[in-house]
PyMOL Python script that loads the backbone (N, CA, C, O; Angstrom):
from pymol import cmd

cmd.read_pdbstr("""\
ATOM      1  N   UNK A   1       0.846  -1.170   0.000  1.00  0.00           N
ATOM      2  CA  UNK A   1       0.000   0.000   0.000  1.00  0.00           C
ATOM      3  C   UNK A   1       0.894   1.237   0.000  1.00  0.00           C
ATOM      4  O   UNK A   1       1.744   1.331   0.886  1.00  0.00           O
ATOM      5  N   UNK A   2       0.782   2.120  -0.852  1.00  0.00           N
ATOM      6  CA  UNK A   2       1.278   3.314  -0.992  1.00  0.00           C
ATOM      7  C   UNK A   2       0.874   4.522   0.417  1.00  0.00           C
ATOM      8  O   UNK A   2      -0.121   4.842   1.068  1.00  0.00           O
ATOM      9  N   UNK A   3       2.294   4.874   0.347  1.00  0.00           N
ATOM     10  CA  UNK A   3       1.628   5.798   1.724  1.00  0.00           C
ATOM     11  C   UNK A   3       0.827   7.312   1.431  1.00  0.00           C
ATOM     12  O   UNK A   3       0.104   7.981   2.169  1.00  0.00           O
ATOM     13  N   UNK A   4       1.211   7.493   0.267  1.00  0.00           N
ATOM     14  CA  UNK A   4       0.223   8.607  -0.801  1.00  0.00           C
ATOM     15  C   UNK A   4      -0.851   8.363  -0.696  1.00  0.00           C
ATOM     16  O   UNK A   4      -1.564   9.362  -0.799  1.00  0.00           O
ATOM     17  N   UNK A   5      -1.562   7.106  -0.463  1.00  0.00           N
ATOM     18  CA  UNK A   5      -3.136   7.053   0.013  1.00  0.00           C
ATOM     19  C   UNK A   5      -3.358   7.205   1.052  1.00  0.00           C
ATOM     20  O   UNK A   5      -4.573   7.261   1.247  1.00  0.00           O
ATOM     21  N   UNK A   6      -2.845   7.300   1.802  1.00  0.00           N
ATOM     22  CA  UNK A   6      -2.885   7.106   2.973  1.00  0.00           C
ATOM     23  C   UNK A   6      -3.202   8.607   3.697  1.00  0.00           C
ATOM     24  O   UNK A   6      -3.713   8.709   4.812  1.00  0.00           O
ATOM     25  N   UNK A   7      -2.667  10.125   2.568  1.00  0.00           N
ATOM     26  CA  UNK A   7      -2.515  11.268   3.543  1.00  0.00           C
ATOM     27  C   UNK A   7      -3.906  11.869   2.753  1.00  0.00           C
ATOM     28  O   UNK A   7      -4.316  11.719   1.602  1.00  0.00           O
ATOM     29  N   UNK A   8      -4.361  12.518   3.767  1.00  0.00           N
ATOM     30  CA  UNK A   8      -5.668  13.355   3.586  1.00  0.00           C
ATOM     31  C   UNK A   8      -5.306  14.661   3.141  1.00  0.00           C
ATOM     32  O   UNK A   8      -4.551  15.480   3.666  1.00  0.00           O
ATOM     33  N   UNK A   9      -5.985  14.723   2.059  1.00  0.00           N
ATOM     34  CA  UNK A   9      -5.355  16.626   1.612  1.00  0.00           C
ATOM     35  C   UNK A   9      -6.557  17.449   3.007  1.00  0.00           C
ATOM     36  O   UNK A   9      -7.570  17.146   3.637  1.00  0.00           O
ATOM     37  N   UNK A  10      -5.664  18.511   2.886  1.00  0.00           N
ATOM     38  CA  UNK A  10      -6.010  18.976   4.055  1.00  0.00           C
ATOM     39  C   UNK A  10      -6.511  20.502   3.646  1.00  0.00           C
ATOM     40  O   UNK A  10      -5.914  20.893   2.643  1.00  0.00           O
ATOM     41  N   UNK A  11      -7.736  21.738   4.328  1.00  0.00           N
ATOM     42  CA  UNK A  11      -8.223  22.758   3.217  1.00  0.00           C
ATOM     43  C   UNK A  11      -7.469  23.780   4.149  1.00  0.00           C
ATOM     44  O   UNK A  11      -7.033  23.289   5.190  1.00  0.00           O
ATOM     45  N   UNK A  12      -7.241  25.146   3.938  1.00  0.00           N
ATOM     46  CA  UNK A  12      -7.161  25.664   4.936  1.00  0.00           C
ATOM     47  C   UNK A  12      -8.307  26.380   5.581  1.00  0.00           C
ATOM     48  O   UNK A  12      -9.446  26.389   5.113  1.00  0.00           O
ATOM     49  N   UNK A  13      -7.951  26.960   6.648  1.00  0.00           N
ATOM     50  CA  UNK A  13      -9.348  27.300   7.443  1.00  0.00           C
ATOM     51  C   UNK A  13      -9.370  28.809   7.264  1.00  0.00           C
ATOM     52  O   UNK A  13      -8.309  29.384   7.021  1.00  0.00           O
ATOM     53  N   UNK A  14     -10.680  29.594   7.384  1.00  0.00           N
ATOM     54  CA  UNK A  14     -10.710  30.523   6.749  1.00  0.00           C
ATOM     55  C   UNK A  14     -10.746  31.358   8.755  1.00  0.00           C
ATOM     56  O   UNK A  14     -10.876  30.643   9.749  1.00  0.00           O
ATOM     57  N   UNK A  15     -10.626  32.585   8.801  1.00  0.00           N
ATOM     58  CA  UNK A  15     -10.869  33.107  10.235  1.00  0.00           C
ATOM     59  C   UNK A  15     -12.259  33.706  10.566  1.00  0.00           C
ATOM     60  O   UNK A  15     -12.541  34.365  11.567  1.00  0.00           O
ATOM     61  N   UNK A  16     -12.822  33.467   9.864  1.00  0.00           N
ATOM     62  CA  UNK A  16     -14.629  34.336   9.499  1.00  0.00           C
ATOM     63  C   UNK A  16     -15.230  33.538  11.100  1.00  0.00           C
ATOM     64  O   UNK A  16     -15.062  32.337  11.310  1.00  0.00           O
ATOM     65  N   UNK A  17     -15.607  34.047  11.640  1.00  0.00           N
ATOM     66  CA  UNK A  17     -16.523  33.674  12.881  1.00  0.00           C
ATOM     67  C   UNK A  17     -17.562  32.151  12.531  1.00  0.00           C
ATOM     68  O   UNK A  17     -17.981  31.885  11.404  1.00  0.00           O
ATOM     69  N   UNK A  18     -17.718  31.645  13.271  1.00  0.00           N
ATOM     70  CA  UNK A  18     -18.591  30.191  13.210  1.00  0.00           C
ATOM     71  C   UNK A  18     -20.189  31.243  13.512  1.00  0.00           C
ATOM     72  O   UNK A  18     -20.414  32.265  14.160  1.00  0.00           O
ATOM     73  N   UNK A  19     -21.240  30.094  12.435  1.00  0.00           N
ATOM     74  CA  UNK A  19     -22.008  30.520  12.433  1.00  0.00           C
ATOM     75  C   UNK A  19     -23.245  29.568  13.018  1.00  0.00           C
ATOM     76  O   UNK A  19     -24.465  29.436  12.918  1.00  0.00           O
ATOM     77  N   UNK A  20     -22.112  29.008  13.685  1.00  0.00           N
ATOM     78  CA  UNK A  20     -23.315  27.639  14.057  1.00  0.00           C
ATOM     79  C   UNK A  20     -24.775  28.255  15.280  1.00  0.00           C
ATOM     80  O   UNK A  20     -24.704  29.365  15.806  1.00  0.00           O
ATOM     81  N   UNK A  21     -25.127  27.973  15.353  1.00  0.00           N
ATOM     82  CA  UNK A  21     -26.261  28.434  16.555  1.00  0.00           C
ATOM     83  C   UNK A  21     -25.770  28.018  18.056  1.00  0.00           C
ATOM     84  O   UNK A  21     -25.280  26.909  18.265  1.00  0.00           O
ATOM     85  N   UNK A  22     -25.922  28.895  18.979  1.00  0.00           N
ATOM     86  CA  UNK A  22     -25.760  28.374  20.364  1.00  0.00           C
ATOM     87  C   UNK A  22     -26.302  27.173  20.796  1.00  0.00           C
ATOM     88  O   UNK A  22     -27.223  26.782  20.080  1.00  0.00           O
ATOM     89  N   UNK A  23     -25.992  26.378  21.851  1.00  0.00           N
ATOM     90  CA  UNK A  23     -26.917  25.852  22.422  1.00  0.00           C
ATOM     91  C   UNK A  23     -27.754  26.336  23.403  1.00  0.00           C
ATOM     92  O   UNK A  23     -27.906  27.543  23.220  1.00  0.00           O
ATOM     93  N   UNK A  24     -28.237  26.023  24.160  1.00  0.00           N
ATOM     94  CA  UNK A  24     -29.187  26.327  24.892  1.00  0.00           C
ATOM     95  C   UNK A  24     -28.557  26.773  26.262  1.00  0.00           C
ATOM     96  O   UNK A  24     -28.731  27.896  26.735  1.00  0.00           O
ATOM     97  N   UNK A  25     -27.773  25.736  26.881  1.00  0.00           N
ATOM     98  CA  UNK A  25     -26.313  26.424  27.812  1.00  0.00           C
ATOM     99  C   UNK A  25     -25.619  26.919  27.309  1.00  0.00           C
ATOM    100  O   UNK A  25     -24.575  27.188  27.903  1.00  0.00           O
ATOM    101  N   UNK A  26     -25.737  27.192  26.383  1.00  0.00           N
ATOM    102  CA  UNK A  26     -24.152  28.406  26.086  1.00  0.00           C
ATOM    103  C   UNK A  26     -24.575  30.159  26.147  1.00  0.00           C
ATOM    104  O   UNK A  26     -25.611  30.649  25.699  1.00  0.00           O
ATOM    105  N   UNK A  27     -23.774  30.679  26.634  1.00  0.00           N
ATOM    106  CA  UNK A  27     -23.878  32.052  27.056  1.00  0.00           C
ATOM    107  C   UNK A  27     -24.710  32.224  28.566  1.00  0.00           C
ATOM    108  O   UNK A  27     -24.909  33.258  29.203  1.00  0.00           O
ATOM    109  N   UNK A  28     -25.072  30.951  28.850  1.00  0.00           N
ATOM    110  CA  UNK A  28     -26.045  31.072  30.230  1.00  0.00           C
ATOM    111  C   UNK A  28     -24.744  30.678  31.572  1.00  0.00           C
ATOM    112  O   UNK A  28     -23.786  29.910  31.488  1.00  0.00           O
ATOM    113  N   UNK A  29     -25.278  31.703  32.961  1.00  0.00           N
ATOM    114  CA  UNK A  29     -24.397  31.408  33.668  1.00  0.00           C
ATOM    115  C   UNK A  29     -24.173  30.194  34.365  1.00  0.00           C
ATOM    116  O   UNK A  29     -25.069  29.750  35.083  1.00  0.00           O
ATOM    117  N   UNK A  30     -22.915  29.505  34.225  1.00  0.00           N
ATOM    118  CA  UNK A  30     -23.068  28.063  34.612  1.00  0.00           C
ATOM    119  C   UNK A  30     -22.353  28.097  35.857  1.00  0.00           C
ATOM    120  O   UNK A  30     -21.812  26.994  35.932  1.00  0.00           O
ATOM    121  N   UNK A  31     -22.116  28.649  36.686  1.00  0.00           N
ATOM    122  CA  UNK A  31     -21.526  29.018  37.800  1.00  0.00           C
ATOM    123  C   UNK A  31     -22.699  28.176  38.713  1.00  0.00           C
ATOM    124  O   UNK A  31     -23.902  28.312  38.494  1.00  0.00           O
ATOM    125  N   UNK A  32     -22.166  27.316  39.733  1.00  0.00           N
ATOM    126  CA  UNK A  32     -23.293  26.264  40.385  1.00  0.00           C
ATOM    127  C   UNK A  32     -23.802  27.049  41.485  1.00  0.00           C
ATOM    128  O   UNK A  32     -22.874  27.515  42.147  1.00  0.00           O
ATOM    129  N   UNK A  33     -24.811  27.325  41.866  1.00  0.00           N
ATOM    130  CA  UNK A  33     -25.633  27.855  43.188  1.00  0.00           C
ATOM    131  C   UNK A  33     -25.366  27.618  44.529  1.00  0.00           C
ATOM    132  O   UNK A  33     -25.317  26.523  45.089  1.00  0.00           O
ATOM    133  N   UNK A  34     -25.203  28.676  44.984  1.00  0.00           N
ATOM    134  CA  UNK A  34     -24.648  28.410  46.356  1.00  0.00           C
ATOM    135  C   UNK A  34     -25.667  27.595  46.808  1.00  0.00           C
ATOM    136  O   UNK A  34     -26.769  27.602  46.258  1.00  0.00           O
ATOM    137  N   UNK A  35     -25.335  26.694  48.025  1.00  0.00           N
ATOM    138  CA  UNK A  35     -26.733  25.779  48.882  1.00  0.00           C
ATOM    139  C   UNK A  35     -26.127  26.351  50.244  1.00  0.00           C
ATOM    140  O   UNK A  35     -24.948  26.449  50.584  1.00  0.00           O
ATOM    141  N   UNK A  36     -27.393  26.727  50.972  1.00  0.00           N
ATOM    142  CA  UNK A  36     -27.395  27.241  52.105  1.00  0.00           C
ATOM    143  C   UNK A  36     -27.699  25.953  52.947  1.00  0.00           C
ATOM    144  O   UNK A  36     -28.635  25.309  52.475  1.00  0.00           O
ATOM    145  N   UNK A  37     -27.189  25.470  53.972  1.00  0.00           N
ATOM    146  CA  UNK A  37     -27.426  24.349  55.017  1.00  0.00           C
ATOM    147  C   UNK A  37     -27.318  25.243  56.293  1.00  0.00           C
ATOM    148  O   UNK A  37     -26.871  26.390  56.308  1.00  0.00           O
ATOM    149  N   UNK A  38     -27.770  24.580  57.300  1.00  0.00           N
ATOM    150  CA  UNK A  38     -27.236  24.628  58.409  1.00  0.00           C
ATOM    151  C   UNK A  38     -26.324  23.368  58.933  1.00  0.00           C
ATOM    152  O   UNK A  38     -25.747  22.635  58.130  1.00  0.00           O
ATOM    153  N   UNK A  39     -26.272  23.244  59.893  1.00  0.00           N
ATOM    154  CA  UNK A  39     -24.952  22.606  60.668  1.00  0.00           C
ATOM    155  C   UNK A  39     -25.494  20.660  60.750  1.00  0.00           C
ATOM    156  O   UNK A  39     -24.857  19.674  60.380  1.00  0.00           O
ATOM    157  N   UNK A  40     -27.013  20.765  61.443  1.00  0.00           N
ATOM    158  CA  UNK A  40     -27.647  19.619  61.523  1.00  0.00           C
ATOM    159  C   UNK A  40     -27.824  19.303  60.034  1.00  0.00           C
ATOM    160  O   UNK A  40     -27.800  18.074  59.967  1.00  0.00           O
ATOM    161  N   UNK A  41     -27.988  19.806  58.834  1.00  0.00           N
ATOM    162  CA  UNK A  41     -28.102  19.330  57.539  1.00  0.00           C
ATOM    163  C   UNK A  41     -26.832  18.462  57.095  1.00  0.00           C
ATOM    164  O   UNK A  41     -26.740  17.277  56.776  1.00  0.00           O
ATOM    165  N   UNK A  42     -25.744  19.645  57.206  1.00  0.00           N
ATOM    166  CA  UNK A  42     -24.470  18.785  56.966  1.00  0.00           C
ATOM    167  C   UNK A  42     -24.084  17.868  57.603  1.00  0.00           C
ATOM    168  O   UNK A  42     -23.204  17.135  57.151  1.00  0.00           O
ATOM    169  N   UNK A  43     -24.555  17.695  58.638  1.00  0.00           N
ATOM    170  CA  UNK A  43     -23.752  16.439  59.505  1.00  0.00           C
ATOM    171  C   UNK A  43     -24.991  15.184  59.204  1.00  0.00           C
ATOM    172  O   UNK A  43     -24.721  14.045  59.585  1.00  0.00           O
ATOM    173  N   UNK A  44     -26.235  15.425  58.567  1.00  0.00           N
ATOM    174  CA  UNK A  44     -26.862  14.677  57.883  1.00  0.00           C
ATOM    175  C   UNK A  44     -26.353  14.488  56.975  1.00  0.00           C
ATOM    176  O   UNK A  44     -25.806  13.392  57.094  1.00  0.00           O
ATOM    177  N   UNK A  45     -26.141  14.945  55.943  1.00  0.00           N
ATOM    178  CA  UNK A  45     -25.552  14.833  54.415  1.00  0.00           C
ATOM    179  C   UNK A  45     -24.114  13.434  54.463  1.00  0.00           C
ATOM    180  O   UNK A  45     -22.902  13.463  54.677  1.00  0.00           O
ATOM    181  N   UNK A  46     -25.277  12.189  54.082  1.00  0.00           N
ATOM    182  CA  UNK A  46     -24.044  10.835  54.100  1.00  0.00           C
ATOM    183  C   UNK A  46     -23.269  11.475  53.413  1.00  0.00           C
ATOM    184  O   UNK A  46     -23.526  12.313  52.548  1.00  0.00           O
ATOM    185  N   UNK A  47     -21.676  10.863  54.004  1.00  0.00           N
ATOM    186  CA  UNK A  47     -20.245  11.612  53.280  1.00  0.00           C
ATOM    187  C   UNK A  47     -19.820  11.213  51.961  1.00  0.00           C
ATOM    188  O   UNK A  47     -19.057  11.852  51.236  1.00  0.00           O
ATOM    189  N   UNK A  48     -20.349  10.152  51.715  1.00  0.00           N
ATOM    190  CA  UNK A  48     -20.217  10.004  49.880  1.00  0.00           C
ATOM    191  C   UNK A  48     -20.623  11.161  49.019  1.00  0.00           C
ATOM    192  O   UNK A  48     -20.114  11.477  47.944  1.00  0.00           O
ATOM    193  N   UNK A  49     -21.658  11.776  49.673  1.00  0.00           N
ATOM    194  CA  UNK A  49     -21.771  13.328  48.729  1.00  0.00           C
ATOM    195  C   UNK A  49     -21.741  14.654  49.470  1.00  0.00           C
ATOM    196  O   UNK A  49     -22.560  15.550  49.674  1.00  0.00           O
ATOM    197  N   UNK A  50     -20.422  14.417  49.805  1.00  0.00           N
ATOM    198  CA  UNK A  50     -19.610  16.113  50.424  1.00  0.00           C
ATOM    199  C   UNK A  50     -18.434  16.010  50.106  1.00  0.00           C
ATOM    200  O   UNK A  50     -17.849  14.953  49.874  1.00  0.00           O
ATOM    201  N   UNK A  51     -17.948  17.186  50.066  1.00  0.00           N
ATOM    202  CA  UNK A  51     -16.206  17.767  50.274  1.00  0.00           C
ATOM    203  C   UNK A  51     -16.563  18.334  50.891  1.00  0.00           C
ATOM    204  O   UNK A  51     -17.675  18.814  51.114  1.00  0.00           O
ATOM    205  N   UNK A  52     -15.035  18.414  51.560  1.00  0.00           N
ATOM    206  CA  UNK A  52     -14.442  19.725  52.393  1.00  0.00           C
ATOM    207  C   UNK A  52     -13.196  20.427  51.323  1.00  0.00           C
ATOM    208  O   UNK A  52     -12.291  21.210  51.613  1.00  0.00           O
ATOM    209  N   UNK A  53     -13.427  20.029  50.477  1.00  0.00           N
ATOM    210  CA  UNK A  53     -12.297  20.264  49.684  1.00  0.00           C
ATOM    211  C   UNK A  53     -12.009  20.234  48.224  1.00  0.00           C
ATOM    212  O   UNK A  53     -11.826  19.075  47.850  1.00  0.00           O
ATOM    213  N   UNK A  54     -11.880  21.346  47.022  1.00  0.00           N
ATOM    214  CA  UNK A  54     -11.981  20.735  45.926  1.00  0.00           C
ATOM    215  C   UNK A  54     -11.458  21.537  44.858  1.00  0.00           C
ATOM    216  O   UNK A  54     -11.917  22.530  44.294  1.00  0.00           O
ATOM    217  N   UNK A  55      -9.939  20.610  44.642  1.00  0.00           N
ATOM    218  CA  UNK A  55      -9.068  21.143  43.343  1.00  0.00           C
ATOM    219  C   UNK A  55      -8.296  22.073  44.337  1.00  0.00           C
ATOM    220  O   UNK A  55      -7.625  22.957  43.802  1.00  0.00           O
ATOM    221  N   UNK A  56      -8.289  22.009  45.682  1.00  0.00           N
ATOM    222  CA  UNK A  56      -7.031  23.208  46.044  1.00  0.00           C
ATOM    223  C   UNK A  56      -7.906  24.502  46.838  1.00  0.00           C
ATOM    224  O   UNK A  56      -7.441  25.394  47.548  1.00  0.00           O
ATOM    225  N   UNK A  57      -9.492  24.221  46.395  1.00  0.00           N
ATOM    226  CA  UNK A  57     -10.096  25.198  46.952  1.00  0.00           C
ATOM    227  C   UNK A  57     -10.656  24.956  48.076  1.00  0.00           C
ATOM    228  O   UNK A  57     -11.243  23.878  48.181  1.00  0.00           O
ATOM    229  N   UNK A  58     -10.631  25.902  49.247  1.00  0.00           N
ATOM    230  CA  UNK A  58     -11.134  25.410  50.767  1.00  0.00           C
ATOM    231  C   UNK A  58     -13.041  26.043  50.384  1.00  0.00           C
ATOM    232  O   UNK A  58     -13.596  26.725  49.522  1.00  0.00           O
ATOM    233  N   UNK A  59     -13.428  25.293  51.631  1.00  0.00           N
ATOM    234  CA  UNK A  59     -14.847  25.568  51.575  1.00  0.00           C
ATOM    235  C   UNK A  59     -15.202  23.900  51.475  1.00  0.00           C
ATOM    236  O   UNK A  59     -14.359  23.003  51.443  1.00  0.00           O
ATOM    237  N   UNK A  60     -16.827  23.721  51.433  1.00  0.00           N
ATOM    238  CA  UNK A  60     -17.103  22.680  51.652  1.00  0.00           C
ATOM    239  C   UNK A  60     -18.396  22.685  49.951  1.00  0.00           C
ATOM    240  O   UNK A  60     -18.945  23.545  49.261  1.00  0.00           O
ATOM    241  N   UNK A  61     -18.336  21.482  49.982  1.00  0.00           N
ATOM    242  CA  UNK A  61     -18.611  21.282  48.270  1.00  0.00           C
ATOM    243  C   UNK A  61     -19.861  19.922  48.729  1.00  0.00           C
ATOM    244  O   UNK A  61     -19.632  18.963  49.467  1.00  0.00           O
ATOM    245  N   UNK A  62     -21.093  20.230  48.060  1.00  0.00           N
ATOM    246  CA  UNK A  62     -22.033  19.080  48.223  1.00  0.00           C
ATOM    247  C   UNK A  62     -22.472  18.703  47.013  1.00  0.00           C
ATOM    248  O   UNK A  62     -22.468  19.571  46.140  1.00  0.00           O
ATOM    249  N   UNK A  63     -23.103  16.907  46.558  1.00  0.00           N
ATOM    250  CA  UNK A  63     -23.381  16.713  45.247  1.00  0.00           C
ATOM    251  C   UNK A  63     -24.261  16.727  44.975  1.00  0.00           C
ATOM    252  O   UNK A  63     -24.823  15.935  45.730  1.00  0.00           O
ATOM    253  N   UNK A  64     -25.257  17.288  44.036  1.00  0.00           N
ATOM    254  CA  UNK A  64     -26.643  17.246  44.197  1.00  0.00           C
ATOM    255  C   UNK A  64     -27.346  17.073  43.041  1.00  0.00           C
ATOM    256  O   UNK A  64     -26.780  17.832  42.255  1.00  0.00           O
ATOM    257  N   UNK A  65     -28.504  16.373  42.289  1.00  0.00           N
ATOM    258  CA  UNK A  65     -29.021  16.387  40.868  1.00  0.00           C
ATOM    259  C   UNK A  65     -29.251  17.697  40.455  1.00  0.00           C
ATOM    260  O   UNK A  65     -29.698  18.520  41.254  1.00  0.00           O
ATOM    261  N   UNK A  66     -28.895  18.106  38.827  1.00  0.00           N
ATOM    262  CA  UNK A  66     -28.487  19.103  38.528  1.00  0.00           C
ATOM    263  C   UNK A  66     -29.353  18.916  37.402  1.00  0.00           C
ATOM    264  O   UNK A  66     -29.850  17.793  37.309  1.00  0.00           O
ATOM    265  N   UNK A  67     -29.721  19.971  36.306  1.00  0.00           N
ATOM    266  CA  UNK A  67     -30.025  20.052  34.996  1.00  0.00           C
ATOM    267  C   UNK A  67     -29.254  19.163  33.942  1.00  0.00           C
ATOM    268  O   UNK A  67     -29.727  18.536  32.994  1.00  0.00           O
ATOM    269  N   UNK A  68     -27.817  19.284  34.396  1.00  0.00           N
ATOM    270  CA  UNK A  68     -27.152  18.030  33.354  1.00  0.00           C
ATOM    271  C   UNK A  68     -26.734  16.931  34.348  1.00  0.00           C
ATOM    272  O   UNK A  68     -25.738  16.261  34.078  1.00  0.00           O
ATOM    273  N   UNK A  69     -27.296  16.743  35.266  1.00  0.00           N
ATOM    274  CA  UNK A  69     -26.495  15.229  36.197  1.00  0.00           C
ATOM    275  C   UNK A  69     -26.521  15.864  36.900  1.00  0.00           C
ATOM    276  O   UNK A  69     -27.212  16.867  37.079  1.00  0.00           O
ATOM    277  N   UNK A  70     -25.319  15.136  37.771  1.00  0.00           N
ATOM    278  CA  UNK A  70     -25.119  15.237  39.464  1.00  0.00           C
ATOM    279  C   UNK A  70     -24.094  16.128  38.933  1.00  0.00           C
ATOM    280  O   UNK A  70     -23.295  15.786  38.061  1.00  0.00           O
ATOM    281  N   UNK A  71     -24.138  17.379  39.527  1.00  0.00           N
ATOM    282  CA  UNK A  71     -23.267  18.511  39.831  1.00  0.00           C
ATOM    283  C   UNK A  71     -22.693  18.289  41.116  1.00  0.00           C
ATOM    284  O   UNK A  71     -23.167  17.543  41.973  1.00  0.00           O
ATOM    285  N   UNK A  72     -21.194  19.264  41.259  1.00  0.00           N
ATOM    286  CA  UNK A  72     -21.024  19.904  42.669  1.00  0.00           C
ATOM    287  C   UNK A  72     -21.611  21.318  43.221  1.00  0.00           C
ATOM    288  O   UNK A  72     -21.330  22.330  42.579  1.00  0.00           O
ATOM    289  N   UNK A  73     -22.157  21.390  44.014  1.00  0.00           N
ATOM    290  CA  UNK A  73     -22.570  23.098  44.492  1.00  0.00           C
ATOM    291  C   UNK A  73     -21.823  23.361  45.825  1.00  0.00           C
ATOM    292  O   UNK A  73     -21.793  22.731  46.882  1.00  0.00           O
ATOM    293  N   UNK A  74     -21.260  24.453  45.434  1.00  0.00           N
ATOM    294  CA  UNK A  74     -20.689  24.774  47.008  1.00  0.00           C
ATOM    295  C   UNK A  74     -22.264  25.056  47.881  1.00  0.00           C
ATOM    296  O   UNK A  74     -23.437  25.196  47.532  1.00  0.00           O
ATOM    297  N   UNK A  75     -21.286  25.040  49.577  1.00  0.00           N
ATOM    298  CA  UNK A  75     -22.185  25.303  50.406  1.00  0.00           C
ATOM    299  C   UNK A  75     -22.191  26.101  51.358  1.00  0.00           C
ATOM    300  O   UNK A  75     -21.061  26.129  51.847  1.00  0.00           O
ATOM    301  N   UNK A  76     -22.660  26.554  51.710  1.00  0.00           N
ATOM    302  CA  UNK A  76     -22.684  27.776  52.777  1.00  0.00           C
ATOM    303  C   UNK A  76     -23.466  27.160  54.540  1.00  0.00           C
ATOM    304  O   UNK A  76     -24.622  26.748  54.644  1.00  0.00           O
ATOM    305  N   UNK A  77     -22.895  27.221  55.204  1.00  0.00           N
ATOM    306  CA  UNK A  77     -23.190  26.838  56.814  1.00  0.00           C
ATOM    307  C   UNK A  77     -23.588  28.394  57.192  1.00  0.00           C
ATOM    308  O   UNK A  77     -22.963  29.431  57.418  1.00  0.00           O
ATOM    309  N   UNK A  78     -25.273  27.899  57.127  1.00  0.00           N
ATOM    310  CA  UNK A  78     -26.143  29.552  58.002  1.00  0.00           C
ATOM    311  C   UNK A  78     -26.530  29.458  59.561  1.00  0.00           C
ATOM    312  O   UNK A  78     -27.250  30.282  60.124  1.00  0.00           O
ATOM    313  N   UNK A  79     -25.815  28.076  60.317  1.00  0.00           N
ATOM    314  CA  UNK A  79     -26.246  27.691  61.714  1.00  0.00           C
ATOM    315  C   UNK A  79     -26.802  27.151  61.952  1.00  0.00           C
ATOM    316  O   UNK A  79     -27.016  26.973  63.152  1.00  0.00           O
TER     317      UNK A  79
END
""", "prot")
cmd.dss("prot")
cmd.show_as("cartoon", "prot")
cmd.util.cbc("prot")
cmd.orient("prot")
């Protein structure tokens, strides 16, 4: 087999903006919602779905069903 078949001519790309349509999340803020608990919530909350910790960032992180899946949302302790 020739390796000349083998290569894909290739086009170049032009810089003109994409004209594809958004999706439906795109341009929307995806920043996850704070969840307000108190103290008896969190110490409810089985530990399979909490952090105390996440990627380096302090604060406490809970998992919760989301619009696309199970998200993380940070959390806030109101007492």
């Amino acid at each position: 087999m020739h390796t000349a078949t083998l290569n894909t001519p290739r086009t170049a790309q032009s810089a003109a903006p994409s004209t594809q349509a958004l999706t439906p999340n795109e341009g929307v803020n995806t920043e996850p919602k704070l969840v307000l608990m108190s103290w008896a919530e969190w110490a409810a909350t089985p530990k399979d779905y909490r952090l105390t910790s996440l990627y380096g960032r302090a604060g406490r992180w809970v998992m919760r069903a989301g619009p696309q899946g199970v998200t993380l949302y940070p959390v806030h302790i109101t007492g």
